[in-house]
C-alpha positions as CSV (number, residue, x, y, z in Angstrom):
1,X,121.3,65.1,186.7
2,X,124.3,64.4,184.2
3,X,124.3,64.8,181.0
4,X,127.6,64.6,178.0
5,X,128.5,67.2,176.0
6,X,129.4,66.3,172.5
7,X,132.7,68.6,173.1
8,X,134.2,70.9,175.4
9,X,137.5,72.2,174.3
10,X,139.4,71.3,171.2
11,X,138.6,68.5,168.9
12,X,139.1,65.2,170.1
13,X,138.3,65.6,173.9
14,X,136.6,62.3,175.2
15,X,132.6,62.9,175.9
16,X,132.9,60.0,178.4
17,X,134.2,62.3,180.8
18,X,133.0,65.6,180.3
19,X,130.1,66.0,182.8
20,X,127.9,68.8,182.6
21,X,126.4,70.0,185.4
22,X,122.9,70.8,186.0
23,X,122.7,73.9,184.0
24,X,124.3,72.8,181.4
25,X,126.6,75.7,181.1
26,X,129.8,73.2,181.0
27,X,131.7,70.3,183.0
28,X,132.1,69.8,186.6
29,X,135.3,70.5,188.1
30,X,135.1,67.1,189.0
31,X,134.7,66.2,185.4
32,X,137.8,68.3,184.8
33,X,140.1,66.8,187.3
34,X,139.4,63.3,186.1
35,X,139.9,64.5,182.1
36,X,143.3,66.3,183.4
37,X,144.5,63.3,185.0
38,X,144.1,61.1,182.2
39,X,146.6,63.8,180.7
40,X,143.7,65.8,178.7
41,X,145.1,69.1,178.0
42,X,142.1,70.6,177.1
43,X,140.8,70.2,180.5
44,X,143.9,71.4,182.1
45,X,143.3,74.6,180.6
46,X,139.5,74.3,181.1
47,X,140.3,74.2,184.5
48,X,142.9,77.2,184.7
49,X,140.4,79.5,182.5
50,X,137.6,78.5,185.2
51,X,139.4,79.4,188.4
52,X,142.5,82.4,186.9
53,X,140.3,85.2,188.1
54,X,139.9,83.4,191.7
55,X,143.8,82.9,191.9
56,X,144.5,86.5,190.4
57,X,142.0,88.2,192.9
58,X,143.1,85.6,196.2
59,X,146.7,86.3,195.2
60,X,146.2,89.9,195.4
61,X,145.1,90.5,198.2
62,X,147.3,89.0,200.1
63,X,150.1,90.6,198.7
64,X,148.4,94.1,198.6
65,X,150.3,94.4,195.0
66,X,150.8,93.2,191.3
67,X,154.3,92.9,191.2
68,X,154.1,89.0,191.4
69,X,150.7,88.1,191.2
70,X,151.4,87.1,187.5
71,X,154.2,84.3,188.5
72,X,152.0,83.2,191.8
73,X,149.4,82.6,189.8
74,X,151.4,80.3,187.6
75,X,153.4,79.0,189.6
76,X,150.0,78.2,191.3
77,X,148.1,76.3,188.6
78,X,151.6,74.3,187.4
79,X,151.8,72.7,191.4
80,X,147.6,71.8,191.3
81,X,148.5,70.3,187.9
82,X,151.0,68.6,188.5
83,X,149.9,67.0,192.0
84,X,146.2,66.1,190.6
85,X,146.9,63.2,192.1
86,X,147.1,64.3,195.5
87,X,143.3,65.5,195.2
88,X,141.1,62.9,197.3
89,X,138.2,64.4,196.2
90,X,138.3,65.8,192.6
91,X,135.0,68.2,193.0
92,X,136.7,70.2,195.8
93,X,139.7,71.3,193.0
94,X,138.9,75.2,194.0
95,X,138.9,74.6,197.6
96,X,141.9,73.1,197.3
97,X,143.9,75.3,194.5
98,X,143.1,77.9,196.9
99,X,144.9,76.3,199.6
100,X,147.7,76.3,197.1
101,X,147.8,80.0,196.6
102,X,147.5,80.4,200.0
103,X,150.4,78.7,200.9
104,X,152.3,80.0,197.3
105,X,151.7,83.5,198.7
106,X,153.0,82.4,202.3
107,X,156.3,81.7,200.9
108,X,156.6,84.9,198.5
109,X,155.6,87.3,201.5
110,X,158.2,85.3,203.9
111,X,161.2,85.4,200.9
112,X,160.0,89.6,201.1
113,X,160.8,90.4,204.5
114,X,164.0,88.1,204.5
115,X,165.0,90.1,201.7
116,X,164.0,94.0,203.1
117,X,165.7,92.6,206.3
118,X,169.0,91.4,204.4
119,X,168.9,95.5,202.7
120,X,168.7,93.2,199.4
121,X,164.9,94.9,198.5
122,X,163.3,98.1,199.3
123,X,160.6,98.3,201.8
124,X,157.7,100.0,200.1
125,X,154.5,100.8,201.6
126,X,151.4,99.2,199.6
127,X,149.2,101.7,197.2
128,X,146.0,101.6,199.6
129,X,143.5,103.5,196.2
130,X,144.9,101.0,194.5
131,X,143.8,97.9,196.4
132,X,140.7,99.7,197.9
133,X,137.6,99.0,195.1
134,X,135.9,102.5,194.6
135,X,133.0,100.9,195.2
136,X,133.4,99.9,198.5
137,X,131.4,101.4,201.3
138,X,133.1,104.5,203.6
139,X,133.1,102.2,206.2
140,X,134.7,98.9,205.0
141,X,137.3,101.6,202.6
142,X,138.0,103.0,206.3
143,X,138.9,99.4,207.9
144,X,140.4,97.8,204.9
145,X,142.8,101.3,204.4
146,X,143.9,100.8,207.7
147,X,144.9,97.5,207.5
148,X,146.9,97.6,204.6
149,X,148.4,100.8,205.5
150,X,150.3,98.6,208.3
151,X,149.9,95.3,207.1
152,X,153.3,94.9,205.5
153,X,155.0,95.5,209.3
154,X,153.3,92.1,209.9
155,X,155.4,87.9,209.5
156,X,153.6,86.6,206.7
157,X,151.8,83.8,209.1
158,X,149.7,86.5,211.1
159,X,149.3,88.2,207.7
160,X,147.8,85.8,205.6
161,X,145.7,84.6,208.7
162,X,144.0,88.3,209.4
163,X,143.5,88.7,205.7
164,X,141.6,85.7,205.5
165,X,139.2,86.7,208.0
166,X,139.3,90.4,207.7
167,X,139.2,90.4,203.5
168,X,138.5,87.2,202.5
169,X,135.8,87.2,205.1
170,X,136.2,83.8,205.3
171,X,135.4,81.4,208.8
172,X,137.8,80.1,211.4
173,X,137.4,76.2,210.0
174,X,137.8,77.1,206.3
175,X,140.8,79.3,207.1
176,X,142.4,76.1,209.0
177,X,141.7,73.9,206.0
178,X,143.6,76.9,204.0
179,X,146.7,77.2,205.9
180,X,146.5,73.2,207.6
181,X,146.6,74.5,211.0
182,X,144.0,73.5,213.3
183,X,141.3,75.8,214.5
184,X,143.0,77.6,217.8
185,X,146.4,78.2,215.8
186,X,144.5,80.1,213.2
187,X,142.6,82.0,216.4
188,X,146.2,82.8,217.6
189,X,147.6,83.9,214.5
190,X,144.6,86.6,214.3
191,X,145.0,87.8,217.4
192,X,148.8,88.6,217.2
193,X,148.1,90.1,214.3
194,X,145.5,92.2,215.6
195,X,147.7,93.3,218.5
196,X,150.1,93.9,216.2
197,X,148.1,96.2,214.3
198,X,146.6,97.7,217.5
199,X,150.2,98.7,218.3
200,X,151.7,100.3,215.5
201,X,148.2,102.3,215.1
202,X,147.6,103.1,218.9
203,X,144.2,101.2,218.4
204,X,142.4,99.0,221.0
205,X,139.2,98.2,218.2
206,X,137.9,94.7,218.2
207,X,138.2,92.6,215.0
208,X,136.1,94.6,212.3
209,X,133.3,92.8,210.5
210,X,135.1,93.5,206.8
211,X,133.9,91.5,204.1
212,X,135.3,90.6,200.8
213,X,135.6,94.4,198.9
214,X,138.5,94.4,196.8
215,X,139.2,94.7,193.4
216,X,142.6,93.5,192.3
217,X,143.9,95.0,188.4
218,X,142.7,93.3,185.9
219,X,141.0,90.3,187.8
220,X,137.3,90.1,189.1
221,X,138.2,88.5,192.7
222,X,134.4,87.7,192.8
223,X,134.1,86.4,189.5
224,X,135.2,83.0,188.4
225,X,134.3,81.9,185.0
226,X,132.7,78.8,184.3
227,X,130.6,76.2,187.2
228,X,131.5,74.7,189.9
């Protein structure tokens, strides 16, 4: 069921729009996207305050560190803001701002290695206690130390793929829709990466069954505020 609020945000934002959804707790992101596009800024920064910890968290963990998590995650939000009308279907507007970081984070990671190739940045390994939540079982610590203990040897394409599936613990279709590949390019890019890993380790394992464990600085990456 829908219902109006009399006023989310500052004064003046339209009730027409603002759909609640069924608990009441606040608007759709649907609601949102529709607000934002007839230039609300309220709900532009509804929708960033809803789905910053998701970006912070997303962001990184696929860069293993902090160092520019804070200008991925703006330079995030400012490109799903600014193409809202690209968005076909205005509900899916996490789905598809995480697509977004994906493919912000792609281009950060690539613009690394050029760099540490080009002797223009240091290589530095990645702080595995400080990726790692404490709270994470031995076992998943165990696989998700040894991954990021190597995973900065890896391009960014097999990178982003395997932590997807091994972190995010995220399926082969919804990693496609991530990175716009189709299904058996995404199955490729894990296993290189997997062999890659396999080599500079002297391992042989299959794919691990990691989930989801992380904790990045000052982000819940399981949390994000606000309905969906």
């Amino acid at each position: 069921m829908t219902v109006l609020a009399p006023r989310i945000g500052p004064p003046g934002a339209p009730t027409s729009v603002v759909a609640m959804t069924r608990s009441g707790a606040g608007p759709t992101d649907g609601a949102l996207v529709v607000a934002a596009r007839a230039g609300e800024d309220w709900a532009r920064e509804a929708l960033f305050r809803r789905h910053a910890s998701m970006v912070a968290g997303m962001a990184f963990r696929l860069l293993g560190r902090d160092e520019d998590v804070d200008d991925l995650v703006q330079d995030s939000f400012v490109e799903a803001l600014r193409s809202l009308d690209r968005l076909q279907a205005p509900q899916a507007f996490a789905s598809w701002l995480a697509s977004i970081v994906v493919r912000t984070s792609s281009k950060v990671l690539r613009r690394r290695r050029l760099l540490t190739r080009l002797g223009l940045r240091r290589g530095e390994a990645i702080d595995v206690d400080a990726v790692v939540s404490p709270s994470a079982p031995p076992d998943v610590a165990t696989e998700l130390r040894a991954l990021y203990a190597r995973i900065e040897a890896l391009p960014a394409r097999e990178r982003v793929a395997l932590v997807l599936r091994r972190v995010e613990g995220l399926g082969i279709d919804e990693i496609a829709e991530l990175i716009g590949a189709s299904p058996a390019t995404v199955k490729r890019r894990i296993a290189e990466g997997e062999q890659l890993l396999a080599k500079f380790t002297g391992s042989t394992q299959d794919e691990p069954n990691s989930v989801r464990r992380l904790r990045p600085k000052g982000a819940d990456p399981q949390r994000q505020t606000g309905p969906r």
